[in-house]
C-alpha positions as CSV (number, residue, x, y, z in Angstrom):
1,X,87.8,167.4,51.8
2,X,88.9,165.5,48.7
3,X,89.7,167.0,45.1
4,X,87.4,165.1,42.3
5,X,90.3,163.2,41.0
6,X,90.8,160.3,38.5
7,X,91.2,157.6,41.2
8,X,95.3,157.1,39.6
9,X,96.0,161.0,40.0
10,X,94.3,160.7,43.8
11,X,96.8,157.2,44.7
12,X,99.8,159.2,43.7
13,X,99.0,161.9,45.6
14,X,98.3,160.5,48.1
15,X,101.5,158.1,47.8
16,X,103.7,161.4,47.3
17,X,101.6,162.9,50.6
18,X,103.3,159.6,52.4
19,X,106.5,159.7,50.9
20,X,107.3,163.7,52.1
21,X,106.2,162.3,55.7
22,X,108.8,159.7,55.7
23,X,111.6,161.4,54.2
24,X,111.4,164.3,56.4
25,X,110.9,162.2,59.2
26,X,114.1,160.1,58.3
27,X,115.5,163.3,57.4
28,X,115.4,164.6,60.7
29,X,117.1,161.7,62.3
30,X,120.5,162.3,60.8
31,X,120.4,165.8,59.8
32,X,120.8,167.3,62.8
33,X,123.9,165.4,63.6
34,X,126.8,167.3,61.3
35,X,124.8,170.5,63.1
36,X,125.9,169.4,66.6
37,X,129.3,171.0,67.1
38,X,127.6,174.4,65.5
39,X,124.6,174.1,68.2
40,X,127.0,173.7,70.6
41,X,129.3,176.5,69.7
42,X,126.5,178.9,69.4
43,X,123.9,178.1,72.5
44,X,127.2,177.0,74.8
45,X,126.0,173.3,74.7
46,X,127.6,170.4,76.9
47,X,127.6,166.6,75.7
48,X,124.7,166.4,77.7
49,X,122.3,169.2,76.1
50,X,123.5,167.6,72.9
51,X,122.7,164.0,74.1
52,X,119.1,165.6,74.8
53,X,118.8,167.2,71.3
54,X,119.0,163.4,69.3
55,X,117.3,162.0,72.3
56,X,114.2,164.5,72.8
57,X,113.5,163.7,69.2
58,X,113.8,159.9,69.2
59,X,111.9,159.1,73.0
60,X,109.0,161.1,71.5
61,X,108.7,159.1,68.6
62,X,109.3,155.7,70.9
63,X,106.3,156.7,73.5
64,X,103.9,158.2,70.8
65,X,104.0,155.9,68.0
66,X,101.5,153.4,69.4
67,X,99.2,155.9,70.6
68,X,99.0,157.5,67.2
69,X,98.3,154.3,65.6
70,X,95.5,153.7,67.7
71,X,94.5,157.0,67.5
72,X,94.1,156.9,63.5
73,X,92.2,153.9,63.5
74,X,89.5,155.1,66.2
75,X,89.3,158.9,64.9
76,X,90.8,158.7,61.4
77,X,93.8,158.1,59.6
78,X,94.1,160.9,57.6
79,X,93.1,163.0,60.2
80,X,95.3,162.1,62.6
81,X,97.9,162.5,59.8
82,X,97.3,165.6,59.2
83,X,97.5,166.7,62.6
84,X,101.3,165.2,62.9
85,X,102.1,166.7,60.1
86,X,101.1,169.9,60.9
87,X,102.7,169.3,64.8
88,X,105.9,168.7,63.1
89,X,106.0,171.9,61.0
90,X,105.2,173.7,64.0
91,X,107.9,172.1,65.9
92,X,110.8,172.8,63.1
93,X,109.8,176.5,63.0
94,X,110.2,176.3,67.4
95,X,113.4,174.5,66.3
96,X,115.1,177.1,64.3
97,X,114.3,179.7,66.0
98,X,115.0,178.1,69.8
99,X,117.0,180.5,72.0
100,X,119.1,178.3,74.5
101,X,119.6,174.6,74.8
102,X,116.6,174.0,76.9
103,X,114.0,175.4,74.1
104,X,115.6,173.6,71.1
105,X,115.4,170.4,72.9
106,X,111.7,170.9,74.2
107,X,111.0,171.9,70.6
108,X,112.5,168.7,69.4
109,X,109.8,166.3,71.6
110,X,107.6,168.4,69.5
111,X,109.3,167.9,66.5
112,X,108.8,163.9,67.8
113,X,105.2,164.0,68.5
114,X,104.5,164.8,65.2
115,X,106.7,162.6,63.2
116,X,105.2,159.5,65.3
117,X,102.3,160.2,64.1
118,X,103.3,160.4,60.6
119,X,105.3,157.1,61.1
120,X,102.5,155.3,62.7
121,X,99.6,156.3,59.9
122,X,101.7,156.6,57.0
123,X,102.1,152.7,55.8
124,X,98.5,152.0,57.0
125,X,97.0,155.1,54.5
126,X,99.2,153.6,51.5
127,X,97.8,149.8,52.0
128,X,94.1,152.0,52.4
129,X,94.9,153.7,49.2
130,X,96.1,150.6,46.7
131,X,94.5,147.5,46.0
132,X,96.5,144.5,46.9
133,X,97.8,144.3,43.5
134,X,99.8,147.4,43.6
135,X,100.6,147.9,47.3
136,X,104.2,146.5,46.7
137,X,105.1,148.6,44.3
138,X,103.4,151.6,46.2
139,X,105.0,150.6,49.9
140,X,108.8,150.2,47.6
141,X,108.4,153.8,47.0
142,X,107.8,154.5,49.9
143,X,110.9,152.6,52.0
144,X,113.3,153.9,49.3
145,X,112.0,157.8,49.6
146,X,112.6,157.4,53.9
147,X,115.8,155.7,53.2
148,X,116.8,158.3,50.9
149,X,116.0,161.0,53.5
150,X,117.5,159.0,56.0
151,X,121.2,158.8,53.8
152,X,120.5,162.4,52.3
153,X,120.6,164.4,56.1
154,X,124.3,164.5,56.7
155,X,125.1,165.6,52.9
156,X,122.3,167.9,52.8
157,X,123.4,169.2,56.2
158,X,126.9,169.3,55.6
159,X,125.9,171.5,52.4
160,X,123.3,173.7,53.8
161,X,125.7,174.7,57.2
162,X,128.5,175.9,54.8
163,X,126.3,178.4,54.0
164,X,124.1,178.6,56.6
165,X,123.7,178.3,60.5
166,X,122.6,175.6,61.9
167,X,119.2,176.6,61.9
168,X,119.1,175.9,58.2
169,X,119.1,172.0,59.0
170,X,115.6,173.0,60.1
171,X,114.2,175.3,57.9
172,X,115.2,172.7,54.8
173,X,112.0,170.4,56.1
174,X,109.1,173.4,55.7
175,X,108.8,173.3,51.8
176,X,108.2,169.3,52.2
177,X,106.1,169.7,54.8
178,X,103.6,172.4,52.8
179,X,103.6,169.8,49.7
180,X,102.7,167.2,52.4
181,X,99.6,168.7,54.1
182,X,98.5,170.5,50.7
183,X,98.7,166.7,48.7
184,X,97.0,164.8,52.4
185,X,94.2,167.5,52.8
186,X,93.1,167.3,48.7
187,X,93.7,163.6,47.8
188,X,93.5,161.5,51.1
189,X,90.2,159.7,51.9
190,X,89.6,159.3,55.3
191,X,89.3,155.8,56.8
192,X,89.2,154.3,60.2
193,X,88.5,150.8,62.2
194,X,84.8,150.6,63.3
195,X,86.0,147.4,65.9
196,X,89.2,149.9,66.6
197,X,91.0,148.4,70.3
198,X,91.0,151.0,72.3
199,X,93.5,153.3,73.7
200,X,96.0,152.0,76.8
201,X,96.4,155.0,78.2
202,X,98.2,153.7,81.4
203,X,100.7,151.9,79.6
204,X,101.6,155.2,77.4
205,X,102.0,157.0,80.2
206,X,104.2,154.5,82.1
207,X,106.1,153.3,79.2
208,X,106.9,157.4,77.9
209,X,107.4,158.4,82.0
210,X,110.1,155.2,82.4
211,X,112.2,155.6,79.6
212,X,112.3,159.0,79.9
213,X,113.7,158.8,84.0
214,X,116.0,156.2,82.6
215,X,117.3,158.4,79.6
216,X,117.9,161.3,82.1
217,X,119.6,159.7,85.0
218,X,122.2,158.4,82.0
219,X,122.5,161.7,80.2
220,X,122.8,163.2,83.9
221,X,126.0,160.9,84.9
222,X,128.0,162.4,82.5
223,X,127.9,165.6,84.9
224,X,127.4,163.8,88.3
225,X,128.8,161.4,90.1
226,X,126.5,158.0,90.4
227,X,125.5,157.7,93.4
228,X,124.0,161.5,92.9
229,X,120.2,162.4,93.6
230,X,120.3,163.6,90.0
231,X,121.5,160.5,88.3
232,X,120.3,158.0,90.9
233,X,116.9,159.0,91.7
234,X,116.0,159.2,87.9
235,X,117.3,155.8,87.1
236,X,115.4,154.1,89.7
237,X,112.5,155.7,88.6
238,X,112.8,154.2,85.2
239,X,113.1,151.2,86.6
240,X,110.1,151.0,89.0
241,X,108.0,152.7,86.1
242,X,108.9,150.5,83.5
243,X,108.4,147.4,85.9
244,X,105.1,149.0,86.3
245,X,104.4,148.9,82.7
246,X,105.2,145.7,81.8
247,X,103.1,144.6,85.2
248,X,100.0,146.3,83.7
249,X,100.7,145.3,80.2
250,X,99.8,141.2,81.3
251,X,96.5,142.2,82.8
252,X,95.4,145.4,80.7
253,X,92.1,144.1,78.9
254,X,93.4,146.7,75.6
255,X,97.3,146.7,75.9
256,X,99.4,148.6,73.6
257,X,102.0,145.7,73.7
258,X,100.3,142.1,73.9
259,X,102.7,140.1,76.2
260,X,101.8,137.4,73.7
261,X,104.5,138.9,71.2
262,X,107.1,138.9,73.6
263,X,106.7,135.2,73.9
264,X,107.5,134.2,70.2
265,X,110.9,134.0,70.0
266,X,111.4,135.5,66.5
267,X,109.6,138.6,67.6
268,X,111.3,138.9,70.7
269,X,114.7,138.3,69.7
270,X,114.1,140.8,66.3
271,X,112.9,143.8,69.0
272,X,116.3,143.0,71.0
273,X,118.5,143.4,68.0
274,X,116.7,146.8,66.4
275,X,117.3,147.8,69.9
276,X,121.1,147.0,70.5
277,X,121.8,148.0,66.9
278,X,120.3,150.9,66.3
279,X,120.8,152.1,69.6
280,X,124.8,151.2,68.8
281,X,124.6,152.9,66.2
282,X,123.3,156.6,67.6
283,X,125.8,156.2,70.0
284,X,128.5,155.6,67.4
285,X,127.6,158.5,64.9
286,X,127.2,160.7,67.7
287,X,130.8,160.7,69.0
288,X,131.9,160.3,65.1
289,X,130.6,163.6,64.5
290,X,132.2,165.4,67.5
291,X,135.8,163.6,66.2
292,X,135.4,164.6,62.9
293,X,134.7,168.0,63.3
294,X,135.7,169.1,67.1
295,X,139.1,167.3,67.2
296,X,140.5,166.6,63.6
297,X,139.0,169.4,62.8
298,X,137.3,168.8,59.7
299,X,134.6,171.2,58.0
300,X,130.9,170.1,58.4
301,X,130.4,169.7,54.7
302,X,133.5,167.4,54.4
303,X,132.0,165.3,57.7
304,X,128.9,165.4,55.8
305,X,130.2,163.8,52.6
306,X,132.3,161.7,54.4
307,X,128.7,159.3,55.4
308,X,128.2,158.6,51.7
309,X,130.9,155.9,52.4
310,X,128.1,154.6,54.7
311,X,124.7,155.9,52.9
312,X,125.4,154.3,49.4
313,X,126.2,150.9,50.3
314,X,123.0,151.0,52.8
315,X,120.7,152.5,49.9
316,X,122.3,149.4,47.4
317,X,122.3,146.8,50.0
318,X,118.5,147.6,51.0
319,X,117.4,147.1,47.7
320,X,119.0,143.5,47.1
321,X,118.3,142.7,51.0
322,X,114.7,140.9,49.7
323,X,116.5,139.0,47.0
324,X,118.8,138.0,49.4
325,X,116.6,136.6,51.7
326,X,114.8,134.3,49.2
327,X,118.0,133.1,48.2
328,X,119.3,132.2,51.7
329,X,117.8,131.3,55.4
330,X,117.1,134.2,57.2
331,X,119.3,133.7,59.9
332,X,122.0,133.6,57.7
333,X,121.5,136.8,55.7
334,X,121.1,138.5,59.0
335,X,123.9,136.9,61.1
336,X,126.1,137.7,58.7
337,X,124.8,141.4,57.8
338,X,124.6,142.3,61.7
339,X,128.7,140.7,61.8
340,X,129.3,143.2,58.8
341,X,128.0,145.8,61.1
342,X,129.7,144.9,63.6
343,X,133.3,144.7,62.2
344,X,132.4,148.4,60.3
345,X,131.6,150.0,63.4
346,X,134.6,149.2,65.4
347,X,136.5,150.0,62.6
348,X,135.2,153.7,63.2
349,X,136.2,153.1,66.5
350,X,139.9,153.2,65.9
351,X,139.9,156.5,64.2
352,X,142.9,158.7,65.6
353,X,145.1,156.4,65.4
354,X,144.7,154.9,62.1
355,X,144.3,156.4,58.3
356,X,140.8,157.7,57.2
357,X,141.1,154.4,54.9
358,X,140.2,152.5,58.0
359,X,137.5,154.7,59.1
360,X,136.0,155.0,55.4
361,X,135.4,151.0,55.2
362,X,134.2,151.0,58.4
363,X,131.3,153.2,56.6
364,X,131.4,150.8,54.2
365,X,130.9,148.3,56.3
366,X,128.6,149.6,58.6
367,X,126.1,151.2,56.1
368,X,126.4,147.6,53.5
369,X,125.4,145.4,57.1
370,X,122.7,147.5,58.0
371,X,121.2,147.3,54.5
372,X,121.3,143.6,54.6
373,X,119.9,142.8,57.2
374,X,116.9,144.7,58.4
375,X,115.1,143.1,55.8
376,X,115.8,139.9,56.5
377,X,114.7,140.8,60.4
378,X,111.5,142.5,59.7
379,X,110.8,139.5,57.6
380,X,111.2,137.1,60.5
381,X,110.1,138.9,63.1
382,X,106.5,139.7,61.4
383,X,106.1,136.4,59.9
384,X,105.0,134.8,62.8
385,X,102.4,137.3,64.0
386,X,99.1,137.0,63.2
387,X,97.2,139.5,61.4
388,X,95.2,140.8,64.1
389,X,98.4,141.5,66.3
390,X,100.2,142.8,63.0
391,X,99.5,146.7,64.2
392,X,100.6,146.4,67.8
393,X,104.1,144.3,66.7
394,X,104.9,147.2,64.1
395,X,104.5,149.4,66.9
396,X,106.8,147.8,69.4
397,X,109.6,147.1,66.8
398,X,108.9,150.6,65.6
399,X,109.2,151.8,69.2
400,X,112.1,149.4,70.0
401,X,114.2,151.2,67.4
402,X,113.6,154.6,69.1
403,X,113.8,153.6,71.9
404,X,117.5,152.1,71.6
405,X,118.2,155.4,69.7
406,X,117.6,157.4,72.5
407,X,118.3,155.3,75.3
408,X,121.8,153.9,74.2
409,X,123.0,156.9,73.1
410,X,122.6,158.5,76.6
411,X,124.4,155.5,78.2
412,X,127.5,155.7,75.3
413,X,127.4,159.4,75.9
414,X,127.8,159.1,79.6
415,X,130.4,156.6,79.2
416,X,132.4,158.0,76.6
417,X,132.4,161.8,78.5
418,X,133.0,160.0,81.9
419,X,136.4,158.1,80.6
420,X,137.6,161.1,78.7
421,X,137.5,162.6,81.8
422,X,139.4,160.3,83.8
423,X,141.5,160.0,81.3
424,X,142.2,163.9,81.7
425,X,142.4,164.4,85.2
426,X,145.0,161.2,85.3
427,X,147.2,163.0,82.2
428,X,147.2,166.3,84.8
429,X,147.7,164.7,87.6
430,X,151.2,166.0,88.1
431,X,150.3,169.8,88.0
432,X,150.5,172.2,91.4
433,X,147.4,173.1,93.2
434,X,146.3,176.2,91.4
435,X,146.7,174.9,87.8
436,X,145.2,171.4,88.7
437,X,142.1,173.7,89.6
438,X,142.3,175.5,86.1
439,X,142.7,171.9,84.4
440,X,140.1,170.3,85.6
441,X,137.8,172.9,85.4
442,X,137.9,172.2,81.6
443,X,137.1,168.5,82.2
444,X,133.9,168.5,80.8
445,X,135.3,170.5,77.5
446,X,137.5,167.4,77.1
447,X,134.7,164.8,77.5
448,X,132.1,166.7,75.2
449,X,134.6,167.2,72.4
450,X,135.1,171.3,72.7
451,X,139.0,171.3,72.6
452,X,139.0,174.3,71.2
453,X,137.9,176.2,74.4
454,X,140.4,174.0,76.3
455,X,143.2,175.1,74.2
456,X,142.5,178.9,74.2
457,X,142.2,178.8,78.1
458,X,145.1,176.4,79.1
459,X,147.4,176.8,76.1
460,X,148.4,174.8,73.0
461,X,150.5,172.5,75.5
462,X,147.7,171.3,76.3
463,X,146.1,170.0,72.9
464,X,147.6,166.6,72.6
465,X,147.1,165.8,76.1
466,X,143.3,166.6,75.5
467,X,142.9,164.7,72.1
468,X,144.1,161.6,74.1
469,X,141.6,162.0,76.9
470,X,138.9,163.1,74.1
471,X,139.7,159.6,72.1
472,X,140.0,157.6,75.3
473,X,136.3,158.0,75.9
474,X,135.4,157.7,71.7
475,X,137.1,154.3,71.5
476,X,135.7,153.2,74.9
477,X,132.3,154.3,73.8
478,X,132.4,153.0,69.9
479,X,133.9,150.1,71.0
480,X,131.0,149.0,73.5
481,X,128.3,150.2,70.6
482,X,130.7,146.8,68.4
483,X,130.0,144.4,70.9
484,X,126.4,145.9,71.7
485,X,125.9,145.1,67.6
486,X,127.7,141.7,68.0
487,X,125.5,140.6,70.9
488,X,122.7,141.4,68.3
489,X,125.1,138.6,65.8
490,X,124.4,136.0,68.7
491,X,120.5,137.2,69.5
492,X,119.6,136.3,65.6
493,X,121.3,133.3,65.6
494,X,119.5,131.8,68.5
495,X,116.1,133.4,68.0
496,X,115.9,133.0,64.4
497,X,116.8,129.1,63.8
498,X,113.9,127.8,64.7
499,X,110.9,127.1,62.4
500,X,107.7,128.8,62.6
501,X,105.2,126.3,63.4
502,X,107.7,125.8,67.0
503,X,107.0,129.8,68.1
504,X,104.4,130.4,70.3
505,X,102.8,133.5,68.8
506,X,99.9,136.5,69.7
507,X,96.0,134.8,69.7
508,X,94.0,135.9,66.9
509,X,91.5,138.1,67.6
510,X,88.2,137.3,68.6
511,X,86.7,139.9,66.3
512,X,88.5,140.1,63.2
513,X,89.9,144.0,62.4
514,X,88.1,145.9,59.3
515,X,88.9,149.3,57.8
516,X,86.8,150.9,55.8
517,X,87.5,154.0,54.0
518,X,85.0,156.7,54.0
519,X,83.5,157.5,50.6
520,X,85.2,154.5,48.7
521,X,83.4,151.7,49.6
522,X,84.0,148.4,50.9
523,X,87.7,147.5,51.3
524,X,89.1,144.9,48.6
525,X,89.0,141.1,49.7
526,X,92.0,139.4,50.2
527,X,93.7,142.6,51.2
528,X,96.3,142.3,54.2
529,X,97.8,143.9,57.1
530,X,100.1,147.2,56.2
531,X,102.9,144.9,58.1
532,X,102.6,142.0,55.6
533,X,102.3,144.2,52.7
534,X,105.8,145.9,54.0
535,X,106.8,142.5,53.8
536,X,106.1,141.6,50.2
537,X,107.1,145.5,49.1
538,X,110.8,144.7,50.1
539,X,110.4,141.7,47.7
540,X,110.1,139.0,50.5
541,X,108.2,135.9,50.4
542,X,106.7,133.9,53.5
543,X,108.2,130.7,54.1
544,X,107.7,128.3,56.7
């Protein structure tokens, strides 16, 4: 059902429809961060059960996100849409009003199913919408809303839990979501692909069942020793299943991720560093929280307010990140943005034992290289796929981004909670058999940031010796997510310098892809893929 619109009232709609999917979407993957120490507080969460929260969320997206694409274009875009819209909602109610840790992180894969959907469908119903002549200015909206949701969530949180529980953080995304489905069910045509590929239903399940054995064995090691059933089994799992994945990807006749992609450098190489960098970078925000709040002891509204150091130069820096790479070679504005990165983030890693000063320009640094130089990878890593491979590559560096979100964070979690530990049980080491029991009963309190509990069962003597242990593991773990993000310095460098025409890239298509939308005729020649129009929208321009 469509409203009888002026065909500029239905494009905005429709464009606003888009932009409330993309900002709560964003939303939701930093909101719920400066909420973690209440969570934990209230439903008697361990690092773990936290891990799982950010990570439920995330994996979901990773292992849906190609699905729904393909979904959309054989049944409907707007359709499918509409159903991931209305999946999310249903998931943030199940959120806010989850009873124990295991609920609120089941309800948070839900949450995921339906934001994957809304990611996946989202760009593709804008480029349906606009004729070519107006897509950039359209898709611009459209980045800046989900970056703006994406740099709003710890403010907005910080905000809503000084007044509110922690429940609130979910709760803020239901009037978005009733403007969303009211704007997507009156002004969105419906449109699909009549020569639609068709679903790899193998690989989804092998790729979603791999990484999420691999997520749990490293979430389970911070509370088991590795050589464990519950750590080891799960990990090897992963393995075999994701070996298994990639084996059926080179000989499925339909698969989700052509191996043909992996072979162009560029590509390749731009998948590796959303992977080590965003995945560094989930890691790093999730100890910063627990420091901020659990061991300086800082409110959640100041922790909050405290990421604007970080969200204001990504915001500015996203904006000028096209400029910058017309100006200069890709691999430089890159290079040099991941560096930036790099430096900010371990910067954050020496917090404790340096002056918020340090910590604030590690924000500054952090947020400014990030906004320079995803651009400038997106750029390069979709100019040398071919349009008919344009859907599946959005999906995998979509899905490589989540899937070093949740992935990377269990492994920094595990690490960080396992050396804080250590670090404990060697500071207690001189204790007498009945109080070395007590101790290191609390070992895990350490690692997951709850002094708090430690102190009011073992005494205030034994604060400072907890804070070290605590910011053994949180410089261990920051540190590694700095040289995960450097590595990422030395993957664009070598992947990026060489020229186009010397990358092997996907085959085109034997048939060529069409989308037509129903009830609005034939769609406009010359019109290109949603992945090059992302391209031009950020103010880039091809070049060889």
């Amino acid at each position: 059902m469509t409203l009888s619109l002026t065909e500029s009232r239905r494009r905005r709609l429709t464009l606003f429809a888009m932009c409330m999917a993309t900002f709560m979407t964003s939303l939701d993957l930093t909101i719920v961060n400066v909420a973690l120490p209440s969570m934990q507080s209230e439903l008697h969460m361990g690092a773990a059960e936290l891990e799982w929260v950010i990570s439920a969320y995330s994996l979901s997206l990773a292992a849906v996100i190609p699905a729904s694409g393909a979904l959309g274009d054989r049944y409907g875009r707007k359709r499918i849409f509409l159903t991931g819209m209305v999946v999310f909602s249903i998931g943030v109610v199940a959120c806010a009003v989850a009873w124990n840790a295991l609920s609120l992180i089941a309800f948070r894969a839900v949450q995921g199913l339906g934001g994957a959907a809304m990611l996946a469908l989202g760009l593709s119903i804008i480029t349906e919408t606009y004729p070519k002549e107006q897509r950039a200015s359209a898709i611009g909206a459209w980045a800046a809303i989900g970056g703006t949701g994406f740099g709003a969530g710890p403010v907005g949180g910080g905000i809503l839990l000084t007044f509110f529980g922690w429940q609130s953080v979910f709760w803020i995304n239901l009037p978005f979501a009733a403007l969303g489905i009211a704007c997507t069910f009156l002004a969105v045509r419906e449109s699909r692909n009549p020569q639609a590929r068709r679903l790899d239903v193998p690989g989804i399940v092998l790729s979603a069942l791999g990484l999420v054995c691999l997520t749990l064995g490293f979430v389970e090691s911070a509370d088991h020793p590795w050589g464990s059933a519950v750590v080891a089994f799960p990990l090897a799992a992963g393995v075999v299943l994701l070996l298994a994945f990639l084996g059926w990807e080179r000989r499925a006749p339909h698969p989700m991720m052509p191996p043909a992609l992996l072979r162009a450098r560029s590509f390749a190489s731009a998948s590796g560093i959303y992977l080590l960098c965003y995945g560094g970078m989930s890691g790093a925000l999730f100890w910063v929280t627990l420091y901020f709040q659990d061991v300086a002891g800082w409110s959640v509204l100041r922790t909050g307010l405290s990421w604007l150091f970080m969200n204001i130069p990504f915001l500015t820096m996203a904006q000028f990140g096209g400029r910058l790479d017309s100006r200069f070679r890709s691999v430089t504005v890159a290079v040099s943005g991941i560096l930036l990165a790099a430096v900010g983030v371990f910067l954050l890693s020496r917090a404790g034992t340096t002056p918020f000063a340090v910590s604030a320009l590690g924000y500054v640094l952090y947020g400014g290289g990030f906004g320079t130089f995803v651009p400038a990878v997106t750029h390069v890593a979709m100019r040398d796929v071919p349009p008919g491979a344009s859907g599946a590559a959005s999906g995998v560096l979509n899905a490589s981004r989540q899937i070093g979100s949740s992935v990377c964070l269990a492994v920094l979690g595990a690490v960080g909670v396992n050396s804080a530990v250590s670090a404990w049980q060697e500071k207690t080491a001189g204790l007498d058999g009945a109080q070395r029991a007590q101790v290191l009963e609390r070992s895990r309190e350490v690692g997951g940031g709850r002094l708090h509990t430690v102190v009011e069962a073992l005494g205030e003597p034994f604060r400072q010796p907890a804070v070290d242990s605590f910011l053994h593991g949180y410089q261990l773990s920051i540190g590694i997510a700095a040289a995960a993000t450097a590595v990422a310095a030395v993957l664009a460098w070598a992947g990026f310098r060489q020229r186009a025409g010397q990358l092997p890239t996907a085959p085109e298509p034997t048939t060529p892809e069409s989308s037509t939308p129903e009830s609005a005729g034939p769609r406009p020649a010359g019109g290109s893929s949603a992945d090059e129009v992302t391209v031009a929208g950020k103010g880039l321009r091809p070049r060889p």
